[in-house]
N, C-alpha and C positions, 0 to 999 in steps of 0.2 A: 118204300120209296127208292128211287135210284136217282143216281145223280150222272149226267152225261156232260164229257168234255170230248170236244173234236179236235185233229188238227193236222197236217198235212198238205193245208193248202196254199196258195202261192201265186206266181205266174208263170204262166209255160207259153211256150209258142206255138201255135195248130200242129195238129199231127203227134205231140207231145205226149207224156203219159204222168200223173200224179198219183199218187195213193194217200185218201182218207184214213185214218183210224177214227175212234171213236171210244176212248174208254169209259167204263161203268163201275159208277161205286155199288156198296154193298156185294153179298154171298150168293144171291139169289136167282145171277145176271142168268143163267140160262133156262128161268120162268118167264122172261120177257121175248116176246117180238120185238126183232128192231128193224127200222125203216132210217133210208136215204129220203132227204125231199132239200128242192133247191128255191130260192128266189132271187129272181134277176130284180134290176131296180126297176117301178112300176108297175109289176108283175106280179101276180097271187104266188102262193108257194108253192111247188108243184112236188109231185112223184117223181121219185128217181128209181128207187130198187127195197128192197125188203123180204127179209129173210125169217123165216121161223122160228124155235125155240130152239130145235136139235141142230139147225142150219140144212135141213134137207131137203127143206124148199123153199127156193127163192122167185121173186117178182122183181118185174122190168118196163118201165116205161117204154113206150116201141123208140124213143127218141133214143136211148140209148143203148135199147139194143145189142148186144154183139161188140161191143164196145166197153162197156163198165160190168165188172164183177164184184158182187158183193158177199161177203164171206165172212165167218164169226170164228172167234176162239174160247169157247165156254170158259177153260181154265184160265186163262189172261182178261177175261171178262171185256173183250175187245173187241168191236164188230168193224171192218175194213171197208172201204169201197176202190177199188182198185181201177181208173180209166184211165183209159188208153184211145188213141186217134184224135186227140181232146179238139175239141169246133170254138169259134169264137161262143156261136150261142150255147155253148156251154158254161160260160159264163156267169157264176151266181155266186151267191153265201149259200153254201151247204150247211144242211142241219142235221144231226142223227135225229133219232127219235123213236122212245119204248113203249110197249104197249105188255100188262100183263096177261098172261096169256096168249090164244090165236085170235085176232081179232076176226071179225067176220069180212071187214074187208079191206085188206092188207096196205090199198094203194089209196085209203081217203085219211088225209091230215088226220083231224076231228076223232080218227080210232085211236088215234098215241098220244098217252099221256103225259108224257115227259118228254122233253127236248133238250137239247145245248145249247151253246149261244150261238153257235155257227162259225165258218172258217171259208175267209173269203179264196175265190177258185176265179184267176184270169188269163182267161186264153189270148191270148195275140193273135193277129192275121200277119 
């Protein structure tokens, strides 16, 4: 099992930039995939970004696109999400989230086993 705590989050005003971490208990952290996923209030939980086990391949919701990087540290057992240009509707509680192994498919909730409790993200206009 792993255990995930996130934090980093805050408020920023548009245009702004924040960075996520995301640390992992246990020895094991670089057998898991980890995933980004966000929910706004009244809103399902959505894809953000999700990176492999080695980190050398990552996935990106097209909303964030070009905008949020996400990136792991095997020996710190600490997976990042770094955005930048931040939008109002960017606006959510972010969740890390592990899955052992590759999942087959990287960007649906229901593949990741484990989550955090989330860290709320508010962008101002």
């Amino acid at each position: 099992q792993v255990q995930l705590v996130e934090s980093g989050g805050g408020l920023v005003q548009a245009g702004g930039s924040l960075r996520l971490s995301c640390a992992a208990s246990g020895r094991t952290f670089s057998r898991y995939a980890m995933g980004w996923f966000r929910q706004a209030p009244g809103k399902e939980r959505e894809f953000v970004a999700a990176i492999s086990r080695s980190g050398t391949i990552t996935y990106y919701a097209d909303s964030v696109k070009g905008r949020f990087t996400i990136s792991r540290d095997n020996a710190k057992n600490t997976v990042y999400l770094q955005m930048n240009s931040l939008k109002p509707e960017d606006t959510a509680v972010y969740y890390c989230a592990a899955v052992q192994g590759n999942p087959s498919n990287y960007y649906n909730k229901f593949a990741y086993a484990y989550w955090g409790q989330g860290t709320q993200v508010t962008v101002s206009s």
